[in-house]
GUFI-496855 format. One record per residue (C-alpha): residue in three letters; x, y, z. Coordinates in Angstrom, 3 decimals. Example, Ala and Ser with C-alpha at 12.3 -4.5 7.8 and 13.67 -1.06 7.14 Angstrom:
residues 2
- residuo  X  Y  Z
- ala  12.300  -4.500  7.800 .
- ser  13.670  -1.060  7.140 .
END
This chain:
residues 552
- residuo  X  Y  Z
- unk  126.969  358.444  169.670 .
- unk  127.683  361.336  167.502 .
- unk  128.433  364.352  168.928 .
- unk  128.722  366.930  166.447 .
- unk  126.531  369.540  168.711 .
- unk  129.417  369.906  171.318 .
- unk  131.470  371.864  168.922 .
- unk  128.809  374.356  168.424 .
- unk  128.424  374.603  171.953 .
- unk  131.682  375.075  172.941 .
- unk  131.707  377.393  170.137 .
- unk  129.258  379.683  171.363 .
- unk  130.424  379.308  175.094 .
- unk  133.818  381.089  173.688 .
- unk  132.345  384.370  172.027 .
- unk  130.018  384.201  175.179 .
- unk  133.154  384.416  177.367 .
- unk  134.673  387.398  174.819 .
- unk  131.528  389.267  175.611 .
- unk  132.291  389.149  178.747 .
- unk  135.642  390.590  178.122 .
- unk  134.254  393.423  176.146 .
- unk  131.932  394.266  178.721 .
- unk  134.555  394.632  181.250 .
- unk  133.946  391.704  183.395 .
- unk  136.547  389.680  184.701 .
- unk  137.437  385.904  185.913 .
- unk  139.071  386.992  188.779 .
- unk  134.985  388.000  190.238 .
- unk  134.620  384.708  190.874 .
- unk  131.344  383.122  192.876 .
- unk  132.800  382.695  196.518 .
- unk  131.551  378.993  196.254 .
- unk  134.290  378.289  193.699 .
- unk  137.185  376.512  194.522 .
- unk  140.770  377.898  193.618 .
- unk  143.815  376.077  194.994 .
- unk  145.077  377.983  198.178 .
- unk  147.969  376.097  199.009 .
- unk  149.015  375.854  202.683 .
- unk  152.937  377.066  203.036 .
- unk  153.761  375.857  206.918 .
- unk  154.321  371.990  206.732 .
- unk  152.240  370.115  209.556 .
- unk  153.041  369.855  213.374 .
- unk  154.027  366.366  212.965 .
- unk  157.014  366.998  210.186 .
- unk  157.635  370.096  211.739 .
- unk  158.934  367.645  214.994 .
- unk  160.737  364.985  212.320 .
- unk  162.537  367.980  210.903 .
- unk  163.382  369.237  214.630 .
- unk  164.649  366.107  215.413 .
- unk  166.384  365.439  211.623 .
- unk  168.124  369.174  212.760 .
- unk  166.182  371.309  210.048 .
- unk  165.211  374.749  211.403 .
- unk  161.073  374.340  211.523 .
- unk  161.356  378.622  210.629 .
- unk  163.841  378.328  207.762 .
- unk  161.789  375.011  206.570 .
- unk  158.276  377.409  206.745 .
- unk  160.071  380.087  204.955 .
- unk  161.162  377.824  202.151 .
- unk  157.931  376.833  201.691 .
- unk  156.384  380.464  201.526 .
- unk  158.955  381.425  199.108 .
- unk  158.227  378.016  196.981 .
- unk  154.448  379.295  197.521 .
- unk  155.433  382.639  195.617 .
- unk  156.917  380.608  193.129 .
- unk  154.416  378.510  191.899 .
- unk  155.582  375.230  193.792 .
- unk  153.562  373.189  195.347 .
- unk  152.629  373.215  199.010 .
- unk  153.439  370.479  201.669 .
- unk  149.276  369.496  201.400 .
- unk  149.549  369.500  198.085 .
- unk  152.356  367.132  197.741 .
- unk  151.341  364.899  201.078 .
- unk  148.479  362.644  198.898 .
- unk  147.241  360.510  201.760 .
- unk  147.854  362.982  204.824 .
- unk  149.945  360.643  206.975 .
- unk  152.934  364.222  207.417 .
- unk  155.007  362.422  205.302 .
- unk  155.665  362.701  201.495 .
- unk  156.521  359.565  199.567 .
- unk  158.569  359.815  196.564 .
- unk  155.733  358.415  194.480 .
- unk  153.731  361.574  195.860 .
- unk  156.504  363.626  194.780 .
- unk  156.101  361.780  191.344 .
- unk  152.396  362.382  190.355 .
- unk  153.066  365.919  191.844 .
- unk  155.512  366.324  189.134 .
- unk  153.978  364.455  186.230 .
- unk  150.936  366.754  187.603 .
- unk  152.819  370.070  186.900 .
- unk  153.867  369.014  183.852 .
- unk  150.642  368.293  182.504 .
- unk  149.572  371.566  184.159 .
- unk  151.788  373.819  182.554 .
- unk  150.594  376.495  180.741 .
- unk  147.025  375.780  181.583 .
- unk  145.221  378.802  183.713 .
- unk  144.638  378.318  187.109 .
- unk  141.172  380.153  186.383 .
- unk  138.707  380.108  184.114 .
- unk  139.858  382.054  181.020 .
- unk  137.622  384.829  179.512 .
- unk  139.810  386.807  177.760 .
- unk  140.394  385.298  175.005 .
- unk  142.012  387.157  172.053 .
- unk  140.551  388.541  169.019 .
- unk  143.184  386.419  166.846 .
- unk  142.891  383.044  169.125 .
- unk  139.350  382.949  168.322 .
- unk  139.402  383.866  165.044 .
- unk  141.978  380.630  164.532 .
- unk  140.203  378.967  166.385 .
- unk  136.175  379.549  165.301 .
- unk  135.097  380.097  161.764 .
- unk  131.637  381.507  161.933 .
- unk  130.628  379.072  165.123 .
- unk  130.628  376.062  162.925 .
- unk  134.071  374.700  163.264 .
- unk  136.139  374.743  166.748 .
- unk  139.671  373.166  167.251 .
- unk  140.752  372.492  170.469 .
- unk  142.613  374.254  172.546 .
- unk  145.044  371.384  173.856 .
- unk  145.309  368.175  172.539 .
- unk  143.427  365.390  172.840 .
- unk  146.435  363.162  174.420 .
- unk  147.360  365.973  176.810 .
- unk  144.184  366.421  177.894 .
- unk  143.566  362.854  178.606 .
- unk  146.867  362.611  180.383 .
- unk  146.124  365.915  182.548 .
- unk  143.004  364.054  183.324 .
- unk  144.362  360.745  184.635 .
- unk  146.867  362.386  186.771 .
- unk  144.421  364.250  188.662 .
- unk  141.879  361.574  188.946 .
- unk  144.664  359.347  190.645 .
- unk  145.578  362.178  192.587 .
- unk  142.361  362.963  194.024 .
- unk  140.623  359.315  194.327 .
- unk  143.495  358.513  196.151 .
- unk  143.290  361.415  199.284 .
- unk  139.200  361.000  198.677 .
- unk  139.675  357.343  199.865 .
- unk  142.615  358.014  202.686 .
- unk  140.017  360.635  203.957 .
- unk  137.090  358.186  204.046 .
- unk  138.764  355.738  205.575 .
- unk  140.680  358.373  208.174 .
- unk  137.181  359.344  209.062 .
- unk  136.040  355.525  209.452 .
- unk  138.955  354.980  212.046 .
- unk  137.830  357.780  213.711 .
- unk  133.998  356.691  214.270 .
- unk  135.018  352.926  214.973 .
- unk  137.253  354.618  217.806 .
- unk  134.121  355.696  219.282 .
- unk  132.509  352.482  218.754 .
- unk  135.154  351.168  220.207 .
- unk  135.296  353.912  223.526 .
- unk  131.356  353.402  223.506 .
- unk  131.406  349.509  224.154 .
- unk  133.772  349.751  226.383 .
- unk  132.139  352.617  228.223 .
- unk  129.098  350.673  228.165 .
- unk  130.546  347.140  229.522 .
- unk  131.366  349.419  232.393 .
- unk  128.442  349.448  233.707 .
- unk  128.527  345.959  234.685 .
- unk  130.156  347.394  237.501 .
- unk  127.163  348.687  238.916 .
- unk  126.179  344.998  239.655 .
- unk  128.758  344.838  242.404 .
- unk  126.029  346.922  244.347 .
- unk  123.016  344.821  243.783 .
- unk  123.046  343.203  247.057 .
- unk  122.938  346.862  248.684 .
- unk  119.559  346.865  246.763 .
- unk  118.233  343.698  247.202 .
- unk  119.749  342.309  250.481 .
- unk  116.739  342.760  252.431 .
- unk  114.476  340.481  250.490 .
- unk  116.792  337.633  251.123 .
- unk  117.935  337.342  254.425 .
- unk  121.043  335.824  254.963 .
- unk  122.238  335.222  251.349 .
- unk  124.880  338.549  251.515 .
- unk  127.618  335.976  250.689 .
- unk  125.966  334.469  247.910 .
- unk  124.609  337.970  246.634 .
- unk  128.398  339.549  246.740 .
- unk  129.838  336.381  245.186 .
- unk  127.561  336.393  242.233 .
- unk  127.186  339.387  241.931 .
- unk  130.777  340.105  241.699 .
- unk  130.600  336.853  238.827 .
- unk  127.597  339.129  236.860 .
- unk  130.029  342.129  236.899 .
- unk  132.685  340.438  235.021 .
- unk  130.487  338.211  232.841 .
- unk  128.638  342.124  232.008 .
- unk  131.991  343.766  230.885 .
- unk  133.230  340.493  228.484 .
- unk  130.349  339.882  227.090 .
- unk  129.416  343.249  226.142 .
- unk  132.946  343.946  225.134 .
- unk  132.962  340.663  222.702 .
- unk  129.820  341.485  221.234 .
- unk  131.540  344.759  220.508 .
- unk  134.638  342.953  218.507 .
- unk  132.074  340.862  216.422 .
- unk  130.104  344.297  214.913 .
- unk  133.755  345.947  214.622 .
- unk  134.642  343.296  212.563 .
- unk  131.727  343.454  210.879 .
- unk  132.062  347.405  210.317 .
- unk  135.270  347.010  208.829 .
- unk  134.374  344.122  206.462 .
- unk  131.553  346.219  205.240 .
- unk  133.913  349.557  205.050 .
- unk  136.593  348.110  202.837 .
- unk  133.967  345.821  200.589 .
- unk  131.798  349.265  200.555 .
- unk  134.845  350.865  198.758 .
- unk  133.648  349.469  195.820 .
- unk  130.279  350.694  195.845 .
- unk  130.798  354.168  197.460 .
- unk  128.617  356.556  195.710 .
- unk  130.734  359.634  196.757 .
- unk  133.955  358.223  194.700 .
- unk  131.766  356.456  191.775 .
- unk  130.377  359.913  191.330 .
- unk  134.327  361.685  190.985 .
- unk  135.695  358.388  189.355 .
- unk  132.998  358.971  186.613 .
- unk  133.894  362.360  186.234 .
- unk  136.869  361.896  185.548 .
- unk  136.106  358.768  183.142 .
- unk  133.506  360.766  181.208 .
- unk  136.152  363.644  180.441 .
- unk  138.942  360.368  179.980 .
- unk  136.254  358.654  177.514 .
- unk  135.351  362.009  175.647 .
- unk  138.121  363.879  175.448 .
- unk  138.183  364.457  171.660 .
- unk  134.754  367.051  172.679 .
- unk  135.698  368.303  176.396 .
- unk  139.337  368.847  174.791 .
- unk  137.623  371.891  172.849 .
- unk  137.395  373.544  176.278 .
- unk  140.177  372.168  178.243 .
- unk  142.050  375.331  178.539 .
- unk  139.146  377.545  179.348 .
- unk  136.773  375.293  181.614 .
- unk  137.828  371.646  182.457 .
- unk  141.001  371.610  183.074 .
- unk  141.205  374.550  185.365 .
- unk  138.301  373.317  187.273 .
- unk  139.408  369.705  188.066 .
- unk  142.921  370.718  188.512 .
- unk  141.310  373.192  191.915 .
- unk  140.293  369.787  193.162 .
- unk  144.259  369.062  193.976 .
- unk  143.576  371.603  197.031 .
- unk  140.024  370.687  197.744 .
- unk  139.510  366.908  197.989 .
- unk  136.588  366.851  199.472 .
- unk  134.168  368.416  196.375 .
- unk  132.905  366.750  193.985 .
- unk  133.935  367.667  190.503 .
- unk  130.780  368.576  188.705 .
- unk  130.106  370.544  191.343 .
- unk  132.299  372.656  191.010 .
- unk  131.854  372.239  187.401 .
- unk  128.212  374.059  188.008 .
- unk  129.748  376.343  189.907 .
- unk  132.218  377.387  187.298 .
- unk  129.035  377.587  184.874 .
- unk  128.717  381.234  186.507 .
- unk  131.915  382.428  185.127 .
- unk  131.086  382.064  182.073 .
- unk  127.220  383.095  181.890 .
- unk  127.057  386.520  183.315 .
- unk  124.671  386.186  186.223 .
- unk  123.854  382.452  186.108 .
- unk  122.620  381.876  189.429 .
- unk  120.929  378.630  188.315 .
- unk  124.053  377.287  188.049 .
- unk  124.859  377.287  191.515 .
- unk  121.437  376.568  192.816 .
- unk  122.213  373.085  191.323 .
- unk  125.308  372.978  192.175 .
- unk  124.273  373.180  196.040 .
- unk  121.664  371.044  195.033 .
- unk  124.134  368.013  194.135 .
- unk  126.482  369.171  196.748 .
- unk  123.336  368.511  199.145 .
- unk  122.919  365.092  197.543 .
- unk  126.614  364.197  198.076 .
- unk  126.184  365.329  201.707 .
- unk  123.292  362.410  202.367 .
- unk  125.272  359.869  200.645 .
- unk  128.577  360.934  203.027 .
- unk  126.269  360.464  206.323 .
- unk  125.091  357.239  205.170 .
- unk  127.606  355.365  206.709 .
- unk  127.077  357.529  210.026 .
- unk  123.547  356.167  209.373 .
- unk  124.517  352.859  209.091 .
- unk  126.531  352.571  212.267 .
- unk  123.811  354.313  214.350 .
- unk  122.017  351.421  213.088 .
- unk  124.115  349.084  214.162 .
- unk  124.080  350.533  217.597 .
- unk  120.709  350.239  218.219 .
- unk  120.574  346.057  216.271 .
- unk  123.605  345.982  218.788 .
- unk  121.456  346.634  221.832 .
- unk  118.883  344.567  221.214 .
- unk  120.481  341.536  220.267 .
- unk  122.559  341.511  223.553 .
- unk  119.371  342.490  225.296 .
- unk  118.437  339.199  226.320 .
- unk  122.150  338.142  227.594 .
- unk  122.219  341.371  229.767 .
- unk  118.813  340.653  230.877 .
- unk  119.835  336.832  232.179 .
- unk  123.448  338.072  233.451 .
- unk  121.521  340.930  235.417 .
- unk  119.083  338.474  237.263 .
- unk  122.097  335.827  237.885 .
- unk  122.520  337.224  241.321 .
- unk  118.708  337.124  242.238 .
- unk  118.323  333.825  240.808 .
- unk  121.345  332.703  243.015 .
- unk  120.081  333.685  246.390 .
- unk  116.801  332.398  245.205 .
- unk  118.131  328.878  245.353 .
- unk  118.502  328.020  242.060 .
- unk  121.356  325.335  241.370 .
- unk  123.856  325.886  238.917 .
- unk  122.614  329.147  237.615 .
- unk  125.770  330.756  237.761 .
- unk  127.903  328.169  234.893 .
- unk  124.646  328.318  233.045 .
- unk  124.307  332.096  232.594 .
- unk  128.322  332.324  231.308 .
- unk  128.014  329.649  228.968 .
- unk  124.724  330.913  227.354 .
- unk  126.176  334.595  227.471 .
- unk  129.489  332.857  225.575 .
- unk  127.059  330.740  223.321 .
- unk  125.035  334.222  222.446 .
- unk  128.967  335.726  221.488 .
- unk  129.777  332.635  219.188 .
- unk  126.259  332.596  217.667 .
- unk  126.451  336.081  216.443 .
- unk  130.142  335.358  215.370 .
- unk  128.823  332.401  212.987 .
- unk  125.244  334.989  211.418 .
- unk  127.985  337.591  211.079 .
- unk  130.341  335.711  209.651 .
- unk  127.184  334.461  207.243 .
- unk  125.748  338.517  206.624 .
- unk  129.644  338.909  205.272 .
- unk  129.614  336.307  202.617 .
- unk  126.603  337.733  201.505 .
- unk  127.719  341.099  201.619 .
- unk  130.668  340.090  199.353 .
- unk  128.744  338.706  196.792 .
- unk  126.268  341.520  196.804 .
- unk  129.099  343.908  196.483 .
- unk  130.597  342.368  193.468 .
- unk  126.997  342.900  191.359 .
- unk  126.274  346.431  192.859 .
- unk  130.144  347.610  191.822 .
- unk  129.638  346.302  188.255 .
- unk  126.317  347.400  188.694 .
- unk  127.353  351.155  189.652 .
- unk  130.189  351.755  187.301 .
- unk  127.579  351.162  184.574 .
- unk  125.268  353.348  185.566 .
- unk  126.923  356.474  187.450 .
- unk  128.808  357.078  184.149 .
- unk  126.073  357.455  181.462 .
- unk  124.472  359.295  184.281 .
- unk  127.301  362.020  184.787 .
- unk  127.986  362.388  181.029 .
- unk  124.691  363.346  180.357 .
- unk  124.874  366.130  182.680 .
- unk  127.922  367.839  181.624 .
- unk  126.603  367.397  178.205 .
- unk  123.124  368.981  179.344 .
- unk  125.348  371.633  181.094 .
- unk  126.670  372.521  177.969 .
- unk  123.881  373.046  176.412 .
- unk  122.453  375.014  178.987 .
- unk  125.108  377.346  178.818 .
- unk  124.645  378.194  175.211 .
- unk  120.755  378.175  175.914 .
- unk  121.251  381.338  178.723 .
- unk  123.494  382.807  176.267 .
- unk  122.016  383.142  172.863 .
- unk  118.074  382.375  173.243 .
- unk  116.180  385.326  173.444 .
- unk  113.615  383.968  175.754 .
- unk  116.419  382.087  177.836 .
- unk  114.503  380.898  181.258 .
- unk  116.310  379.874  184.668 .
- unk  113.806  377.971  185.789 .
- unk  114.256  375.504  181.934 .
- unk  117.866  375.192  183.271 .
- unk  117.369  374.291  186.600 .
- unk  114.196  371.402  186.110 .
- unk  116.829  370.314  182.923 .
- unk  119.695  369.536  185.330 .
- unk  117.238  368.865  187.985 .
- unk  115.990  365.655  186.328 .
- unk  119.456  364.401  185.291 .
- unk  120.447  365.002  189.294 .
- unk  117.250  362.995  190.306 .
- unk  117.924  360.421  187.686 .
- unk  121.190  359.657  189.377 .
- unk  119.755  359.760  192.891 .
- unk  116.872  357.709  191.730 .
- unk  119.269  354.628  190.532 .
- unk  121.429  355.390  193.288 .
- unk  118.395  354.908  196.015 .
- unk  117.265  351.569  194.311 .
- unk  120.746  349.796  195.182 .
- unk  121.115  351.126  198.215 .
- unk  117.759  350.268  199.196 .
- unk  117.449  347.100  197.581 .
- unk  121.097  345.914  199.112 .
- unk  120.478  347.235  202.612 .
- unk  116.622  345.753  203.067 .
- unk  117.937  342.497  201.517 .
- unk  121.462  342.206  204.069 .
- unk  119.470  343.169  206.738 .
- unk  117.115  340.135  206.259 .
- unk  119.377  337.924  205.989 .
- unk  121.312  339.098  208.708 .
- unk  118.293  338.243  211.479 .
- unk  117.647  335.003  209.640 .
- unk  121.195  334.153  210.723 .
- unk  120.886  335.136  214.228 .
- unk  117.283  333.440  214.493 .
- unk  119.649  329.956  212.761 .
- unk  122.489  330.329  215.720 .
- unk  121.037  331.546  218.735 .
- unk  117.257  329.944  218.355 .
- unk  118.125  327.150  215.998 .
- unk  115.958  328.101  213.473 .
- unk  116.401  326.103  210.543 .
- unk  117.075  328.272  206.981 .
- unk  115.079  325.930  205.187 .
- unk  112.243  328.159  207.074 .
- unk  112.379  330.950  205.234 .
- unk  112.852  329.083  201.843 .
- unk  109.958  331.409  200.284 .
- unk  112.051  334.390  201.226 .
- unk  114.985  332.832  199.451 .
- unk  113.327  331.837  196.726 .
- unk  111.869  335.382  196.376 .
- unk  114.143  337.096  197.411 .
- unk  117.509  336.708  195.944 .
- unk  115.980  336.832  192.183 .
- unk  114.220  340.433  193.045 .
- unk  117.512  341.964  194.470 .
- unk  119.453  340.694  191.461 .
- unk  116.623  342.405  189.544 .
- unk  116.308  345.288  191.133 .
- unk  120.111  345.394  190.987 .
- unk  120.713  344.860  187.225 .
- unk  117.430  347.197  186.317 .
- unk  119.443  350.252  186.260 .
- unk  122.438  348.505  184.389 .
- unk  119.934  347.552  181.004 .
- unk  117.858  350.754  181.157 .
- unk  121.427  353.159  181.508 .
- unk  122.496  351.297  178.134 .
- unk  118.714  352.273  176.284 .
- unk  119.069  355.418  177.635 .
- unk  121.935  356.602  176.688 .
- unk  121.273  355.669  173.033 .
- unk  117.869  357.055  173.213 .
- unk  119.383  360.262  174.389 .
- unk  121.992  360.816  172.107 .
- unk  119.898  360.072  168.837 .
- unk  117.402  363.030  170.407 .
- unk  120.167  365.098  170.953 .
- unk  121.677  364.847  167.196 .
- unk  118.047  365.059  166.295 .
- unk  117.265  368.682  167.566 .
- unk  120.748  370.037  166.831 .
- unk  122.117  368.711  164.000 .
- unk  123.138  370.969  161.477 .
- unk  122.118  373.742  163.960 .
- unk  124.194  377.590  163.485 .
- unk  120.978  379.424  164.750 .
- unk  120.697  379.119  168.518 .
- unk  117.373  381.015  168.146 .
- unk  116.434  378.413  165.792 .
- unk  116.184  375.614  167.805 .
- unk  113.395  374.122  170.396 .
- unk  115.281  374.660  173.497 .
- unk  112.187  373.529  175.733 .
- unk  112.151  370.385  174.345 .
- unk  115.389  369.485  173.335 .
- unk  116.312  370.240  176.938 .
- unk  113.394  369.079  178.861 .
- unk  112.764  366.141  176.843 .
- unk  115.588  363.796  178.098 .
- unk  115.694  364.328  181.619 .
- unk  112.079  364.082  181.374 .
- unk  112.539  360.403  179.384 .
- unk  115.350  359.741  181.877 .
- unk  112.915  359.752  184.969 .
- unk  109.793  359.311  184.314 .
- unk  109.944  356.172  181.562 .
- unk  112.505  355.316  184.528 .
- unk  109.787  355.343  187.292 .
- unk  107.332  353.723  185.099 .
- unk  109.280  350.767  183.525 .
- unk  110.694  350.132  187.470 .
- unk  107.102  349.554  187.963 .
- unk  106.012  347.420  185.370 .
- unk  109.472  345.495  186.126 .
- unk  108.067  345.321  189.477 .
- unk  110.770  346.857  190.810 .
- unk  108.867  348.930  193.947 .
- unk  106.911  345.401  194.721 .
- unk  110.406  343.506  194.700 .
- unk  112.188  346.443  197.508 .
- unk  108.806  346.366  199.462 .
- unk  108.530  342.545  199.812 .
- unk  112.930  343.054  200.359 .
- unk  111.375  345.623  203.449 .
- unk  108.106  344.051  204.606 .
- unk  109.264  340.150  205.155 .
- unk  108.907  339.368  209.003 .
- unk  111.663  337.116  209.643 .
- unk  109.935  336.271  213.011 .
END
């Protein structure tokens, strides 16, 4: 795809941060939503006790690090990649190879260029050299993508470990209340008269069969949590969305290098001490530096940070879910263990070895449809991976380069508008979301089906061949709701590009070109001939029958 209209962009971005020079302004009046790298100088509780007990001084080890703070060096955080209070010599590595790549470049965004740089640099806005190399920039790139990817995944699954802890605490809290049984025949003594013994006895039996079933059922979901954590790595919107960041820069670099020094570089490098922001965000953010005033840019920044924020409690989502599913499939179990001691004193025979072994039959029977949901899972997560790396990239380079152009747009067009900017960026954002929804939707409705078919197979004997239609129907709609996005991505992003080089091409007057429609005209194409061909495709038919199936 040719693209010649990022030099004059990045072009006119430059004398648009001179202005700003001229008039006074400065990069240090930064947005307070922008991130700048505040390292931390005291080292941890935890290594302050491993140097107590290694005989460092905890004060002279703080004060080191607050005089390599003044210096320039990196802080303990900074260096301590997967937050565990330790620092591994390959931390210590990509710190390094990170500071070397680093040096020189400004920790802010640069707006005072001089006179001479851009005069060597820009002849008459049609020509722009970079102002770092292409390989640097690539390398300065790759060092912080494997820098941040890495804490972005130690934090996600940190914060996993925490919630299955209170899984964990909230089974076990609940199989307490099996306890409660032991008082049953304080309750219902009266109504059978000289059955105490056979009350206490069984109901002593319901109290224990209570806390290990309940407990049991608990290990199966864990499992099943963690299965669908670690295979969910791979289709994790929050990292797809940094990875291709980073990969869009990695795959361009010969236009982004243009402005390495003055916007990319410094931005992605603040992500060392902020892990938990996504780079275009702050990308957006950083759009404000260098138009004057720009508040559209960080309406859409909060506007994507607000979309990262529903993808992040999707998991918490997902286990809620699996709470309640959790309840009522042990329902019934709880239900027969509860009555055991009634049943008992009522005279039944044998109720007592028949209520275990169905509450240990229910346990095995959701071991085998779990153990069924995962292989599933693991083949759904191999398409939706491929599936996502596709489309998240074309996705995130067509917002940077629609950022760009927005930026000269606010700049140099007389009749500029905020509100062009924000639907522009707005439809590239929903564009993203909108392929985004479609596999999570189309891969959650379809597991979840399958999942109760299992159960209804184990614990009811249902046979599959049952729900045969559903099969039949249903595994060719998620694979083509799946691989939708993947074939219209590839159109689009030629489609795109040859509208781009259209409208610009050959361009020197900003004032000269149809910013309406060069801007509005591919997020516009991006959605709605989305929508519509997702339609025709029968795309919203295929997630509603995925939804609507009654499994019975």
């Amino acid at each position: 795809m040719a693209r010649r209209v990022v030099v004059v962009v990045a072009a006119l971005i430059l004398f648009a941060a001179r202005a700003r020079a001229d008039d006074g302004s400065s990069a240090e009046s930064a947005p307070a939503g922008s991130a700048e790298v505040q390292p931390i100088a005291a080292p941890p509780a935890q290594t302050e006790q491993q140097m107590a007990d290694s005989g460092v001084d905890p004060d002279d080890a703080a004060a080191d690090a607050e005089e390599a703070k003044d210096d320039g060096e990196p802080a303990f955080d900074e260096l301590d990649e997967d937050g565990d209070g330790q620092v591994t010599a390959d931390e210590r590595a990509d710190e390094a190879e990170l500071e070397h790549e680093f040096a020189g470049i400004p920790a802010h965004i640069d707006t005072d260029a001089t006179d001479a740089e851009l005069e060597e640099r820009a002849k008459d806005g049609k020509a722009l050299l970079p102002s770092i190399s292409v390989d640097h920039f690539r390398a300065a790139v790759r060092v912080v993508k494997k820098i941040v990817l890495a804490r972005m995944e130690t934090k996600m699954a940190a914060k996993h470990a925490a919630k299955l802890a209170k899984f964990t605490w909230g089974v076990f809290l609940f199989s307490l209340a099996g306890l409660l049984l032991l008082g049953m025949p304080l309750v219902v003594g009266r109504r059978y008269p000289g059955q105490g013994g056979t009350l206490f006895k069984y109901s002593a039996l319901a109290a224990v069969t209570f806390f290990v079933t309940v407990n049991l059922f608990g290990v199966v979901l864990m499992g099943m949590r963690t299965v669908q954590f670690h295979l969910g790595k791979a289709t994790n919107p929050t990292i797809a969305i940094a990875a291709a960041t980073f990969d869009t820069l990695d795959d361009h670099a010969e236009e982004y290098a243009i402005m390495g020094k003055e916007l990319f570089l410094p931005t992605i490098e603040a992500l060392r001490g902020n892990t938990d922001e996504q780079p275009a965000v702050l990308l957006l953010q950083n759009g404000q530096k260098i138009v004057k005033d720009a508040q559209v840019f960080v309406s859409v920044a909060k506007m994507f940070k607000q979309v990262s924020f529903v993808f992040d409690v999707l998991p918490l989502i997902l286990l809620l879910v699996t709470m309640v599913l959790f309840v009522l499939a042990i329902r019934p179990t709880l239900v027969e263990i509860i009555k055991l001691p009634i049943r008992a004193a009522s005279g039944e025979v044998g109720v007592g070895r028949a209520t275990v072994a169905n509450a240990i039959g229910r346990v095995r029977s959701e071991f085998l449809a779990t153990a069924c949901t995962i292989g599933v899972l693991a083949v759904l997560t191999i398409v939706s991976s491929m599936v996502l790396g596709e489309i998240v990239g074309p996705a995130v380079d067509a917002l940077i380069r629609y950022f760009g152009l927005c930026i000269t747009y606010l700049q140099y067009a007389d009749d500029a508008s905020s509100g062009t900017v924000f639907m522009t960026l707005f439809g590239v954002i929903f564009f993203l979301v909108l392929n985004l929804a479609v596999l999570i939707l189309s891969m959650s409705f379809f597991l979840g089906k399958c999942q109760k078919i299992f159960q209804a197979r184990f614990t009811r004997g249902v046979p599959l061949a049952t729900h045969g239609p559903w099969f039949r129907w249903a595994i060719p709609a998620v694979l083509g709701v799946q691989l939708f996005p993947w074939l219209f991505a590839v159109i689009a992003d030629k489609v795109l590009g040859a509208l781009d080089d259209g409208a610009l091409d050959g361009a020197t007057d900003p004032n000269a070109v149809a910013w309406s429609k060069t801007l509005l005209a591919g997020p516009m194409i991006l959605v709605v001939a989305f929508l519509m061909l997702f339609w025709a495709a029968r795309g919203f038919a295929a997630i509603k029958y995925l939804f609507a199936y009654k499994v019975g």
